[in-house]
N, CA and C atoms of all chains as a GROMACS GRO file, in nm:
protein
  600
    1UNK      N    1  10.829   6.616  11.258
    1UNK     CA    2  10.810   6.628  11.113
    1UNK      C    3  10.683   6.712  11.093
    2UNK      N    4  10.666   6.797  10.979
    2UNK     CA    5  10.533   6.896  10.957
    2UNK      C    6  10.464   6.821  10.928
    3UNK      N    7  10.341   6.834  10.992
    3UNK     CA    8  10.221   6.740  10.905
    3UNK      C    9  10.152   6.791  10.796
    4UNK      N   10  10.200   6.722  10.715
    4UNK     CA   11  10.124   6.744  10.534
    4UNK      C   12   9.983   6.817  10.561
    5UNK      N   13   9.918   6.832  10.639
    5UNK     CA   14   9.752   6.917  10.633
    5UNK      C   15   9.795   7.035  10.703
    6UNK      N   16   9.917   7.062  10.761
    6UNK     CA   17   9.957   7.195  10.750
    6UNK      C   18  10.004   7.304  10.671
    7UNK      N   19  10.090   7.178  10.516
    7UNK     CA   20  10.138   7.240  10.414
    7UNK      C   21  10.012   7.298  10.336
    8UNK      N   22   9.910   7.148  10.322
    8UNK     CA   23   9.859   7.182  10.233
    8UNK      C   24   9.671   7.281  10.248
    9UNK      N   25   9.714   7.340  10.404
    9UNK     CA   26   9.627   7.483  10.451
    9UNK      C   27   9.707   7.622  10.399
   10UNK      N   28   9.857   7.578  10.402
   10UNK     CA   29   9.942   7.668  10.396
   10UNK      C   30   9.928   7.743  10.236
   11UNK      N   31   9.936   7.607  10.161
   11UNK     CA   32   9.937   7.611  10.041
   11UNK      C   33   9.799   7.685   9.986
   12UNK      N   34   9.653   7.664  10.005
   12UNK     CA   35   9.514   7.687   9.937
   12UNK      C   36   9.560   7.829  10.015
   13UNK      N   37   9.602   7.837  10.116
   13UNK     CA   38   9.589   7.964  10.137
   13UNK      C   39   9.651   8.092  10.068
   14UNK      N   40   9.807   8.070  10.047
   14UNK     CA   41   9.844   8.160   9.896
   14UNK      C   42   9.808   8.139   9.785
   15UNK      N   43   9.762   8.042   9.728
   15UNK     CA   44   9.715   8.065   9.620
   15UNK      C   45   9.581   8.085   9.598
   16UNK      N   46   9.498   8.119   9.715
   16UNK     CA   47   9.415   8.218   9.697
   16UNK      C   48   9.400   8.374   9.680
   17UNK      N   49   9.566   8.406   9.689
   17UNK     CA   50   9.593   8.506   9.697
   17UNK      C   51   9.590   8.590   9.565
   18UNK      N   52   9.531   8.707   9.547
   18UNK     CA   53   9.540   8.770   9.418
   18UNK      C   54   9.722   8.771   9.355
   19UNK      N   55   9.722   8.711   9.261
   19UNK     CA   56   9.843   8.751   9.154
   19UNK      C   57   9.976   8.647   9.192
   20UNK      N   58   9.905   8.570   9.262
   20UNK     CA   59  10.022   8.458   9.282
   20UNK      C   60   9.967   8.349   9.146
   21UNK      N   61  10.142   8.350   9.084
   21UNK     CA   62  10.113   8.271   8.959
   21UNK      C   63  10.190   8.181   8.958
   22UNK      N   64  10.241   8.090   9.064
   22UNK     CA   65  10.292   7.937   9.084
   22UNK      C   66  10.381   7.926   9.246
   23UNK      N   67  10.379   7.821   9.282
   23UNK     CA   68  10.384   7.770   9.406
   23UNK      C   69  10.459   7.653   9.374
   24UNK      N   70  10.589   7.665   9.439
   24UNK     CA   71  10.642   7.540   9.491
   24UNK      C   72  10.708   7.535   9.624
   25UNK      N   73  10.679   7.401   9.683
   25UNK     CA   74  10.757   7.319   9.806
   25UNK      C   75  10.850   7.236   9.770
   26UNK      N   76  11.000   7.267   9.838
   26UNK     CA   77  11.078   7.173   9.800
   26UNK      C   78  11.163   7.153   9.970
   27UNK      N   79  11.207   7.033   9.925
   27UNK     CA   80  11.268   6.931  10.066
   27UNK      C   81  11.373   7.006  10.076
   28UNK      N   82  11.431   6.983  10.213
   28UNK     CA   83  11.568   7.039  10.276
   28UNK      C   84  11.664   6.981  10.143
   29UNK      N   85  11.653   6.880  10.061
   29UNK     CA   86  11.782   6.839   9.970
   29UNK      C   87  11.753   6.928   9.833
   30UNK      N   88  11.631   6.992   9.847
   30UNK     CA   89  11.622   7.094   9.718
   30UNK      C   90  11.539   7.041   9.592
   31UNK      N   91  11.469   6.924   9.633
   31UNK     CA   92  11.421   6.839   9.522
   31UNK      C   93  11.281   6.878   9.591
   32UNK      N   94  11.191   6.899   9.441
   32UNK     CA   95  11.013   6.954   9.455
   32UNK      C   96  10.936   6.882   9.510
   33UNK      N   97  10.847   6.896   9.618
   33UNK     CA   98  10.764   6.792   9.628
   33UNK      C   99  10.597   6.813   9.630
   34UNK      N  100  10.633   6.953   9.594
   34UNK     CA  101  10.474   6.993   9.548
   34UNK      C  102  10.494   7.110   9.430
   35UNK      N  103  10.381   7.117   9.363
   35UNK     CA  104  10.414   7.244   9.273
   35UNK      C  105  10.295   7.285   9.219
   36UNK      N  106  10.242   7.379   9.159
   36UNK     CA  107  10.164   7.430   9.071
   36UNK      C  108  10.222   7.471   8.985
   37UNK      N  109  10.335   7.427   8.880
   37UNK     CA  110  10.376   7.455   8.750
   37UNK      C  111  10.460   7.339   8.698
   38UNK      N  112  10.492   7.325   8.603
   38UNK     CA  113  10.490   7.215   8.520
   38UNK      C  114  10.629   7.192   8.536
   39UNK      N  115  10.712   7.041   8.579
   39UNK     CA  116  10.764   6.966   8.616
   39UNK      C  117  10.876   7.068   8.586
   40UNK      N  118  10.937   7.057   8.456
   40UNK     CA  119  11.074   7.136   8.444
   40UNK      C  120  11.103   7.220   8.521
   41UNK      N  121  10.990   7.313   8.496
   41UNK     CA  122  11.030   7.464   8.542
   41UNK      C  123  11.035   7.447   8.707
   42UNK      N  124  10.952   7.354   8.767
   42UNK     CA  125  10.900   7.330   8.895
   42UNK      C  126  11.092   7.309   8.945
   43UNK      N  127  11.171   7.206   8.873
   43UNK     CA  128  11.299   7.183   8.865
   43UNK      C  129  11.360   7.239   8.871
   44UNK      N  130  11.394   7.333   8.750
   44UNK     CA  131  11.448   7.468   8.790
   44UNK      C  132  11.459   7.558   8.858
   45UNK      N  133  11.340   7.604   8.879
   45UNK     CA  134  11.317   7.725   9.000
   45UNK      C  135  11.342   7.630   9.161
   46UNK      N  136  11.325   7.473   9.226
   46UNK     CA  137  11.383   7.448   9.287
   46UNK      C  138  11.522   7.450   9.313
   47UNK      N  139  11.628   7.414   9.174
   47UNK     CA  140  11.738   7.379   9.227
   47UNK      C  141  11.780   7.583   9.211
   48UNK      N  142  11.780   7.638   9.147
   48UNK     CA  143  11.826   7.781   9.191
   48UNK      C  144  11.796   7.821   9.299
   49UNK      N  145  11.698   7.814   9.336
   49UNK     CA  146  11.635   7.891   9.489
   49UNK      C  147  11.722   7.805   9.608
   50UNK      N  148  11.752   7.658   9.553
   50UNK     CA  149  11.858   7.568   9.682
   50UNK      C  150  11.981   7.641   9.674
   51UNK      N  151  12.008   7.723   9.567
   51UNK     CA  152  12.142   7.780   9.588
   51UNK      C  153  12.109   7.941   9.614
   52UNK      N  154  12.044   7.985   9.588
   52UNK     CA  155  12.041   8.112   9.637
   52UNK      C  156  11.969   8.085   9.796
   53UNK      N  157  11.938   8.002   9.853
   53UNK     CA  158  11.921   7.951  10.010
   53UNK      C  159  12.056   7.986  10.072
   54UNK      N  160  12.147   7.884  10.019
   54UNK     CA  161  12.265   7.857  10.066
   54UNK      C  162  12.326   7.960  10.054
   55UNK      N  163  12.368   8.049   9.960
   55UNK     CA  164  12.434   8.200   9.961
   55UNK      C  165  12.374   8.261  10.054
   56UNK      N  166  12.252   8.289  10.101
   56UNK     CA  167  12.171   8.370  10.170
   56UNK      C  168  12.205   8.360  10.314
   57UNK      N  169  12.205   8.206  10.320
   57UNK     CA  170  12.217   8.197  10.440
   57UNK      C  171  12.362   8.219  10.470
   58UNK      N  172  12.441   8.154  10.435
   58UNK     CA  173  12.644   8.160  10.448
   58UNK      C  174  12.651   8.308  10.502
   59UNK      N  175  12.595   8.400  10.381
   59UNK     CA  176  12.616   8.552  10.405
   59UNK      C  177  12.579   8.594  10.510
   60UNK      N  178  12.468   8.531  10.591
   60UNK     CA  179  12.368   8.594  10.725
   60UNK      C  180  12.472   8.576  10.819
   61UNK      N  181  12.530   8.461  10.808
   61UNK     CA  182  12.592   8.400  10.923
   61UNK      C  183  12.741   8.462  10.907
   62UNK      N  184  12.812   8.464  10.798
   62UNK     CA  185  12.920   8.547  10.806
   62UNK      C  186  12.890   8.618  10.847
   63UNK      N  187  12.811   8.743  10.848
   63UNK     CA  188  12.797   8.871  10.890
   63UNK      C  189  12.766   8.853  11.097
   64UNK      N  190  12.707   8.760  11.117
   64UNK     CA  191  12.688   8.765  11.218
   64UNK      C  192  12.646   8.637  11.287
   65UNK      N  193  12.703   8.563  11.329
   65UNK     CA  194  12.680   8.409  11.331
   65UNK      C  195  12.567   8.363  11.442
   66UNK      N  196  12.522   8.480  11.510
   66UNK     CA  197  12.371   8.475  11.587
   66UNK      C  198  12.263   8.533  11.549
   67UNK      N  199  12.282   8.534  11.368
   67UNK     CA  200  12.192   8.603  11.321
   67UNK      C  201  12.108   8.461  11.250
   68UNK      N  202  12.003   8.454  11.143
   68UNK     CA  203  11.933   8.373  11.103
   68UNK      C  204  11.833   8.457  10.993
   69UNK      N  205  11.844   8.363  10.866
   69UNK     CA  206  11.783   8.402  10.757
   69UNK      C  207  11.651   8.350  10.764
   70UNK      N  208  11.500   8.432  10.719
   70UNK     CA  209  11.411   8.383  10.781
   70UNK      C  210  11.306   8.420  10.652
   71UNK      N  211  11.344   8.495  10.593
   71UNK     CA  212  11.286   8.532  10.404
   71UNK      C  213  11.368   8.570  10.300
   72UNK      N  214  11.313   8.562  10.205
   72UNK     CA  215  11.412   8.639  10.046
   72UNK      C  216  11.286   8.683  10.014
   73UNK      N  217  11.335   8.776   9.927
   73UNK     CA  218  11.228   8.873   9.836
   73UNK      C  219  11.334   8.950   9.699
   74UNK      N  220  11.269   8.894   9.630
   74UNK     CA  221  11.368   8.911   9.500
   74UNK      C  222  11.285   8.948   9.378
   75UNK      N  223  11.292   9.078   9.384
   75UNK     CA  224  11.139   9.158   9.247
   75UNK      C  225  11.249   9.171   9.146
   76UNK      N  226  11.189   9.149   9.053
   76UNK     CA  227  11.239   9.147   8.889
   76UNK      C  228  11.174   9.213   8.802
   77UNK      N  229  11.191   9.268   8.688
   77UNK     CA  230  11.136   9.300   8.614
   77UNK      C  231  10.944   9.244   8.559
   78UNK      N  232  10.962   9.146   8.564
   78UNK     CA  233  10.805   9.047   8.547
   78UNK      C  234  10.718   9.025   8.701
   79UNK      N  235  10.782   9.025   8.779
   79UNK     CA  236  10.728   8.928   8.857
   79UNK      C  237  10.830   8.961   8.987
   80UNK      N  238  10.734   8.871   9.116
   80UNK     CA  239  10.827   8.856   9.242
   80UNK      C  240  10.878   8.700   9.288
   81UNK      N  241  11.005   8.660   9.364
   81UNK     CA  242  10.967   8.521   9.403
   81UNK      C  243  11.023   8.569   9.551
   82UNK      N  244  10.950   8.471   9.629
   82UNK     CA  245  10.933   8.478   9.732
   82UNK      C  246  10.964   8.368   9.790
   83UNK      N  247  11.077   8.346   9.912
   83UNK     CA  248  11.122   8.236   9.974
   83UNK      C  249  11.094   8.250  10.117
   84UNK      N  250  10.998   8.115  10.145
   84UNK     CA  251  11.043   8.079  10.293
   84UNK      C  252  11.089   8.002  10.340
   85UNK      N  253  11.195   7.974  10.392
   85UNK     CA  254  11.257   7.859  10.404
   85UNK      C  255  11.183   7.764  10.595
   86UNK      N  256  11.194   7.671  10.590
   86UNK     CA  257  11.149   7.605  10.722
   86UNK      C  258  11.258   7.519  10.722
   87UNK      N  259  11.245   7.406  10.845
   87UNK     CA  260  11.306   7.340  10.922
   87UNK      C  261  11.334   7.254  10.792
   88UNK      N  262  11.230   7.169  10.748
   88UNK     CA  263  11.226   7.062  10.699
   88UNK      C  264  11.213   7.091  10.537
   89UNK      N  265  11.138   7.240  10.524
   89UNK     CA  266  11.129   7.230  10.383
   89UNK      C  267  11.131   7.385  10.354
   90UNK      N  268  11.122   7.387  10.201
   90UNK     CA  269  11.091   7.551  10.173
   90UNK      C  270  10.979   7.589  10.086
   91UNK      N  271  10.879   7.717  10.075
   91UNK     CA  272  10.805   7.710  10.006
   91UNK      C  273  10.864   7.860   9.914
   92UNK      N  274  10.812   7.828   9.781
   92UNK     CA  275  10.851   7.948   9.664
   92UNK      C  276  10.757   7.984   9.610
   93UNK      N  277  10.774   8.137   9.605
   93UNK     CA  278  10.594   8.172   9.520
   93UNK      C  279  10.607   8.297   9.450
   94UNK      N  280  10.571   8.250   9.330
   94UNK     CA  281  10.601   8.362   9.201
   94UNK      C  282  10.478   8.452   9.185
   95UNK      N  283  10.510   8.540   9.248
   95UNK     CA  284  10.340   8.620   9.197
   95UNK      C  285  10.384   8.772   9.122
   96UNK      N  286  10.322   8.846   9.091
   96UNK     CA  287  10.294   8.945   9.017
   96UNK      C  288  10.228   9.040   9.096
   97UNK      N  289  10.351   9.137   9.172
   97UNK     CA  290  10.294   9.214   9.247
   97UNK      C  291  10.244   9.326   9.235
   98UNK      N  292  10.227   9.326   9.091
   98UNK     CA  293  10.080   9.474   9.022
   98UNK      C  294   9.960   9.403   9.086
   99UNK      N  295   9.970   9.300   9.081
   99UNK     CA  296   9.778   9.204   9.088
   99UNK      C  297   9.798   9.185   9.270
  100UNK      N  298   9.909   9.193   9.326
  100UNK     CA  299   9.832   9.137   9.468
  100UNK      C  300   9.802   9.267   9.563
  101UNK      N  301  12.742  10.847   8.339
  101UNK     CA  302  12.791  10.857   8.506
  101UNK      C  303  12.721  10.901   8.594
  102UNK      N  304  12.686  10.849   8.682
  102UNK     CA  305  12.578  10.859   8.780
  102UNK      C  306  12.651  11.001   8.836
  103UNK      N  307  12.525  11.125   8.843
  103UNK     CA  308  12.566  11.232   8.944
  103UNK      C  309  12.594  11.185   9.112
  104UNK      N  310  12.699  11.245   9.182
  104UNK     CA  311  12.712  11.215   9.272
  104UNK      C  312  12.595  11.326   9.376
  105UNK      N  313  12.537  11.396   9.339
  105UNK     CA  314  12.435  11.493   9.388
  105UNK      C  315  12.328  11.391   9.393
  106UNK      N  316  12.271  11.319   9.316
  106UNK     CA  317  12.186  11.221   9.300
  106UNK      C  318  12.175  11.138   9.423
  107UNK      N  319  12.315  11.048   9.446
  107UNK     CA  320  12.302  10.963   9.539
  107UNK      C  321  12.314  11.025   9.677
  108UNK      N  322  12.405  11.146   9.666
  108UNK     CA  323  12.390  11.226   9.773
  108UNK      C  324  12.256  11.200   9.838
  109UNK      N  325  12.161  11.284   9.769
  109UNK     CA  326  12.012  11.306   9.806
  109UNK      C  327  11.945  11.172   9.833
  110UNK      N  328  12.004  11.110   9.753
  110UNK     CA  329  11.901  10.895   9.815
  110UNK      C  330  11.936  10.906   9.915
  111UNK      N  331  12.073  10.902   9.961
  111UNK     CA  332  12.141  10.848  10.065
  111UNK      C  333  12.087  10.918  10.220
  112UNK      N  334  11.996  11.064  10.202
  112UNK     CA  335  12.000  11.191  10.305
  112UNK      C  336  11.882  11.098  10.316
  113UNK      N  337  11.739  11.093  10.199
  113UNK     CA  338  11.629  11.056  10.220
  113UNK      C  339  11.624  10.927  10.279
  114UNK      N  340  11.701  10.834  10.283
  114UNK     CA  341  11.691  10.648  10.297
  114UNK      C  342  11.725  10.700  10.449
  115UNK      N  343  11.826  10.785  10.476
  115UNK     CA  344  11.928  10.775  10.644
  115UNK      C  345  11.823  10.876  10.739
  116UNK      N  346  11.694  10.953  10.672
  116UNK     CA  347  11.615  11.020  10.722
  116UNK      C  348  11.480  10.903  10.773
  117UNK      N  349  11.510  10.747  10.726
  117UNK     CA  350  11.363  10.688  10.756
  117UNK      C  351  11.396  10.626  10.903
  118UNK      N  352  11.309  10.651  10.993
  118UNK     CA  353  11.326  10.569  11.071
  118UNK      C  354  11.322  10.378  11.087
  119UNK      N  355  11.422  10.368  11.183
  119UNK     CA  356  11.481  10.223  11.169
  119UNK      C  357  11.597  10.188  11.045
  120UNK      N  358  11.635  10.279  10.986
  120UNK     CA  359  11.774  10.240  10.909
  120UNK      C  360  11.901  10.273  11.005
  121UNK      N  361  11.968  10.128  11.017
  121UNK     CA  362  12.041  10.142  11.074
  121UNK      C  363  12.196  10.149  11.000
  122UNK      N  364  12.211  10.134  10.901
  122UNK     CA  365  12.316  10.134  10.821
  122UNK      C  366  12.301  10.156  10.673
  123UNK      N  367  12.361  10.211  10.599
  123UNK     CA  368  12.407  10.206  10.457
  123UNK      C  369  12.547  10.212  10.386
  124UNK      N  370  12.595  10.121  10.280
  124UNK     CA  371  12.695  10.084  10.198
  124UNK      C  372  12.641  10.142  10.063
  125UNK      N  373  12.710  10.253   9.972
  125UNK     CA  374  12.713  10.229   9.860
  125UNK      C  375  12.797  10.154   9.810
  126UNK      N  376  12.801  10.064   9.704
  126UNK     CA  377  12.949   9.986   9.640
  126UNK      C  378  12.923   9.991   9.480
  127UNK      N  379  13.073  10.012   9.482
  127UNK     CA  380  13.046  10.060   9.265
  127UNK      C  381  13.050   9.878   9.247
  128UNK      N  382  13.034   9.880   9.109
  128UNK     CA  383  13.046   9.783   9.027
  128UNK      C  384  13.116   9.694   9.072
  129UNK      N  385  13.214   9.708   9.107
  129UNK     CA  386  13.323   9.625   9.177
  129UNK      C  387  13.309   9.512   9.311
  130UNK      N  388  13.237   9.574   9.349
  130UNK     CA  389  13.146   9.561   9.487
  130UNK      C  390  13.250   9.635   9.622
  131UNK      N  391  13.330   9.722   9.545
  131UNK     CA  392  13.432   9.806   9.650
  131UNK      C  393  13.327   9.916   9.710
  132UNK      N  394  13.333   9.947   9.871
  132UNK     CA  395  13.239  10.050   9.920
  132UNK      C  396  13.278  10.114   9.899
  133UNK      N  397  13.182  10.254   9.824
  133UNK     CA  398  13.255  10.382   9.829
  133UNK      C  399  13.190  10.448   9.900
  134UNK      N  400  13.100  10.461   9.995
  134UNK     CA  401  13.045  10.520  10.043
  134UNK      C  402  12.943  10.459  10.188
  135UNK      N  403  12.959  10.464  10.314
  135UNK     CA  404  12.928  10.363  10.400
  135UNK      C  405  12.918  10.470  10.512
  136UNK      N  406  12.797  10.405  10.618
  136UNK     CA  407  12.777  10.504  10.761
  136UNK      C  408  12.854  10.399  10.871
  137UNK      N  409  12.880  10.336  10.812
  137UNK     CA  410  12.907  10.171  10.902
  137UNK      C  411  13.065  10.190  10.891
  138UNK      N  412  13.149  10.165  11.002
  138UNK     CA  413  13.302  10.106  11.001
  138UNK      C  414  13.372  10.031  10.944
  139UNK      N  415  13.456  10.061  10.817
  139UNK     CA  416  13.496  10.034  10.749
  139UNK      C  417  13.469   9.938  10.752
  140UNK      N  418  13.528   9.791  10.854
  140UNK     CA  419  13.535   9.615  10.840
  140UNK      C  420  13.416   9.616  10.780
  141UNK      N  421  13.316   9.629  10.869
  141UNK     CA  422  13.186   9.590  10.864
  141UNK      C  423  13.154   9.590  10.707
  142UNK      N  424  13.185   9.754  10.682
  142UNK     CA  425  13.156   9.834  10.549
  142UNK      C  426  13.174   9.709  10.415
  143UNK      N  427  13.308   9.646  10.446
  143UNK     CA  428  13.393   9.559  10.327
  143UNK      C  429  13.308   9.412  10.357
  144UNK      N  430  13.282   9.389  10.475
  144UNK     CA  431  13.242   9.229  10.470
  144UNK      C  432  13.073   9.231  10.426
  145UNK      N  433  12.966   9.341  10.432
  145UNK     CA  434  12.881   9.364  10.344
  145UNK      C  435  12.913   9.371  10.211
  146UNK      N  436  12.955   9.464  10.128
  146UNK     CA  437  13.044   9.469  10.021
  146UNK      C  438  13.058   9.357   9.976
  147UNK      N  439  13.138   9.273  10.037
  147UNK     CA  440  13.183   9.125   9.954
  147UNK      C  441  13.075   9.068   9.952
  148UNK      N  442  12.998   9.028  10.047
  148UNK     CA  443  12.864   8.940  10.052
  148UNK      C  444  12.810   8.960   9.950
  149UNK      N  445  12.729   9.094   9.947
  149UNK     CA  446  12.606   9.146   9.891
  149UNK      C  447  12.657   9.133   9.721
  150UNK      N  448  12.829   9.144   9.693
  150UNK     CA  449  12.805   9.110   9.584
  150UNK      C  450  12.812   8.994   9.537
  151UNK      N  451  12.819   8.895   9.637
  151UNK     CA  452  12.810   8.764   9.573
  151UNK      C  453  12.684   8.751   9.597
  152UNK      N  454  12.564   8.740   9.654
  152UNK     CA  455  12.485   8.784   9.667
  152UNK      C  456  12.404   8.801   9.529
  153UNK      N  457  12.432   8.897   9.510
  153UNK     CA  458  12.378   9.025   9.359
  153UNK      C  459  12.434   8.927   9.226
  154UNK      N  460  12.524   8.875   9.263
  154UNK     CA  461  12.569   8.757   9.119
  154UNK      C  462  12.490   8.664   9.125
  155UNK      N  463  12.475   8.583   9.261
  155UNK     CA  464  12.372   8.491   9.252
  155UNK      C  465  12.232   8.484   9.189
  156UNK      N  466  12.180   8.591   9.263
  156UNK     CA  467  12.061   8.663   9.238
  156UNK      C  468  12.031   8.662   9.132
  157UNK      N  469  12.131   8.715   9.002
  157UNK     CA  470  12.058   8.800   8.876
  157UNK      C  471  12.094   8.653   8.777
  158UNK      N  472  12.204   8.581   8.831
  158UNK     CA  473  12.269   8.454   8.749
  158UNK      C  474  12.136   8.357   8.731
  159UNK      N  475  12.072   8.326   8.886
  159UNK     CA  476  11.934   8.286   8.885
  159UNK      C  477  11.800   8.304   8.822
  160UNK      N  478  11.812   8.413   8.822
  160UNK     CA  479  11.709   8.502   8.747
  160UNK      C  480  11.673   8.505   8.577
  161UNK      N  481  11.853   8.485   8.553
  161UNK     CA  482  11.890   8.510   8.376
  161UNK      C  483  11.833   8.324   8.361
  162UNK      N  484  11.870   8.231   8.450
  162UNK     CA  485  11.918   8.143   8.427
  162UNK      C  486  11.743   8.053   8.382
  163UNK      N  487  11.604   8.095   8.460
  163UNK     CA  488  11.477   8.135   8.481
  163UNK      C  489  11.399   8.175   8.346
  164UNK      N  490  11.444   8.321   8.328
  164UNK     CA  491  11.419   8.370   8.194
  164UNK      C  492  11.498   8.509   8.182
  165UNK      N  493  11.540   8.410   8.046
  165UNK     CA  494  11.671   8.521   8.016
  165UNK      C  495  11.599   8.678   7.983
  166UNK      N  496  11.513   8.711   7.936
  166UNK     CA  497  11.426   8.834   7.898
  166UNK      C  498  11.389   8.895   8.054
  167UNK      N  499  11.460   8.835   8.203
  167UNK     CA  500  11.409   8.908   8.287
  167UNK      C  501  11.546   8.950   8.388
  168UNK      N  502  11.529   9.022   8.492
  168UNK     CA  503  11.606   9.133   8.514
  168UNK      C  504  11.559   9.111   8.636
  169UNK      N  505  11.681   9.123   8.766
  169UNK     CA  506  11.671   9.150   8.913
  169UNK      C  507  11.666   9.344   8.940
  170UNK      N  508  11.553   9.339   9.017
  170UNK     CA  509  11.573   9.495   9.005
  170UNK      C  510  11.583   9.513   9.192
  171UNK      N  511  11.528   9.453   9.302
  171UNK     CA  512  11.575   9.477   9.391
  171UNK      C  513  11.536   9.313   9.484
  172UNK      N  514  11.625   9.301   9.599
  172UNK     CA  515  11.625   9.188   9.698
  172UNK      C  516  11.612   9.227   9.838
  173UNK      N  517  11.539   9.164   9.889
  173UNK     CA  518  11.531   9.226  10.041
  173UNK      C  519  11.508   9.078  10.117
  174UNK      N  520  11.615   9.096  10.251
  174UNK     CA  521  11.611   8.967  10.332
  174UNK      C  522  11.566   8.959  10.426
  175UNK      N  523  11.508   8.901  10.438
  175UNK     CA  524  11.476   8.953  10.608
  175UNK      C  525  11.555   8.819  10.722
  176UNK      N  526  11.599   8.864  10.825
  176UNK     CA  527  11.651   8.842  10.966
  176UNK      C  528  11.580   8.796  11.070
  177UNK      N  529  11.648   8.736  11.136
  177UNK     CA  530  11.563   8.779  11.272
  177UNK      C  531  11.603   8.902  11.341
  178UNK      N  532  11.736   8.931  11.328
  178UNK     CA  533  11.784   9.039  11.378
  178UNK      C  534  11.740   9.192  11.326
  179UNK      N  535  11.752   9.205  11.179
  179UNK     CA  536  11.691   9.301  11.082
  179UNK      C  537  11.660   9.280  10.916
  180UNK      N  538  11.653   9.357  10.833
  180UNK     CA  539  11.622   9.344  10.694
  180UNK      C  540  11.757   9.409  10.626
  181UNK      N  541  11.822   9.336  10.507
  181UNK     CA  542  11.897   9.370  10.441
  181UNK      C  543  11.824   9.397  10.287
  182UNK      N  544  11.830   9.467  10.269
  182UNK     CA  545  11.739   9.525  10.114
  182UNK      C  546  11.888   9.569  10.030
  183UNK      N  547  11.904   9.586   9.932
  183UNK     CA  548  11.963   9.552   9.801
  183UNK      C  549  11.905   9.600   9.660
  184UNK      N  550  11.978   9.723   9.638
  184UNK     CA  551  11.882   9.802   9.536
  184UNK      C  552  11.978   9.818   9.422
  185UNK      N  553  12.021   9.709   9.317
  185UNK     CA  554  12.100   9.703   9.212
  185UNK      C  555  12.095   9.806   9.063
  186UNK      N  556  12.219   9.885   9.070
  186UNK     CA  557  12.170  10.012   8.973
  186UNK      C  558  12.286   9.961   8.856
  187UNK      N  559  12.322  10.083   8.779
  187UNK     CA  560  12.378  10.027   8.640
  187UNK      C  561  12.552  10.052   8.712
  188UNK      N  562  12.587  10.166   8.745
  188UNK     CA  563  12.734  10.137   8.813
  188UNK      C  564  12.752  10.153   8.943
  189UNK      N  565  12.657  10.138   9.016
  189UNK     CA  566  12.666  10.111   9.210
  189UNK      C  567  12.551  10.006   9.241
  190UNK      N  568  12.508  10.012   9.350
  190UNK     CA  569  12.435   9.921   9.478
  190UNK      C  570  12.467   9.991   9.560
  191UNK      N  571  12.332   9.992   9.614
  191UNK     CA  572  12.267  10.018   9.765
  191UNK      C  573  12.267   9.959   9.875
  192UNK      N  574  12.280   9.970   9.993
  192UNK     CA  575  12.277   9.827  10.056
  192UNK      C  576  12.233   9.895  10.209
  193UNK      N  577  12.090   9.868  10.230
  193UNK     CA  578  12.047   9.920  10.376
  193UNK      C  579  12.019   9.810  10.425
  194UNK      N  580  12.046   9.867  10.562
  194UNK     CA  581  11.996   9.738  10.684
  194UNK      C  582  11.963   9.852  10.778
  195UNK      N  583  11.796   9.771  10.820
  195UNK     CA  584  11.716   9.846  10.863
  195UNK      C  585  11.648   9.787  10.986
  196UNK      N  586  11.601   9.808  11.075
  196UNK     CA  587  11.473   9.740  11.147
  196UNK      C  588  11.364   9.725  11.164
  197UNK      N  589  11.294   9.635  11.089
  197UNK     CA  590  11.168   9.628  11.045
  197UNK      C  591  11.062   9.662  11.148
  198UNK      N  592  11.097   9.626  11.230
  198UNK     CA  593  11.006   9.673  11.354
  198UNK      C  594  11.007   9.816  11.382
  199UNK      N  595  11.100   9.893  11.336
  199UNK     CA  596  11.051  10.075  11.382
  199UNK      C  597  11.067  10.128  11.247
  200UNK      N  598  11.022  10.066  11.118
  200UNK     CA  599  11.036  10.097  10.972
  200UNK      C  600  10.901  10.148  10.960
   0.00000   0.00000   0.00000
């Protein structure tokens, strides 16, 4: 299991980062268990990102079933979000990549 | 209507970078019209990437509707799939990040 003082080095460490403007960790079942933005949205942007996981990954593996999904990067008009997915959990981070 | 001279010229400059190992154009449809890759291959990108590209922007609208997916890039262990969504095609390189 990750030990929580690894997340939370992981964590001070992007959001020291210039132009990162919210941070969440959510469990392998897709439910938040850390966040820097306010509960709903923290909700939202978990359960979408659990499904754009799951597309991401299906697609990796259709394409090549000894392959393995290991980031997303998805720039939008406002802003970037950024997925890493781990064993046990995933971390998401909305920043604003004029500022970083 | 997108000039086909246009994508011509993306397509010379993107297949001129080193470490691209493939490109799919696909219209709207997510049908390839244009691919360096063998046909199968060509169609089972194609289908992905546009479910993929639905996910993506469905997520995005779903987030804030005032915002817009403008490009996605995945990364592999094997390589990077990047995803460059236009008004009647998509892009679709896979590259190797390591000689990019």
């Amino acid at each position: 299991m990750l030990q929580s003082n690894e997340v939370e080095e992981a964590i001070k460490r992007i959001l020291s980062h210039k132009g990162v403007v919210g941070l969440v960790v959510i469990n392998h079942e897709g439910i938040p268990i850390k966040s820097t933005m306010e509960n709903a949205l923290s909700v939202q942007y978990a359960a979408q990102v659990t499904q754009l996981l799951d597309k991401s990954r299906s697609m990796i593996k259709e394409l090549d079933s000894n392959n393995d999904l290991t980031f997303i990067r998805l720039r939008t008009k406002k802003h970037e979000v950024l997925v890493c997915p781990e064993k046990d959990y995933a971390m998401i981070v909305i920043q604003n990549p004029t500022e970083s």
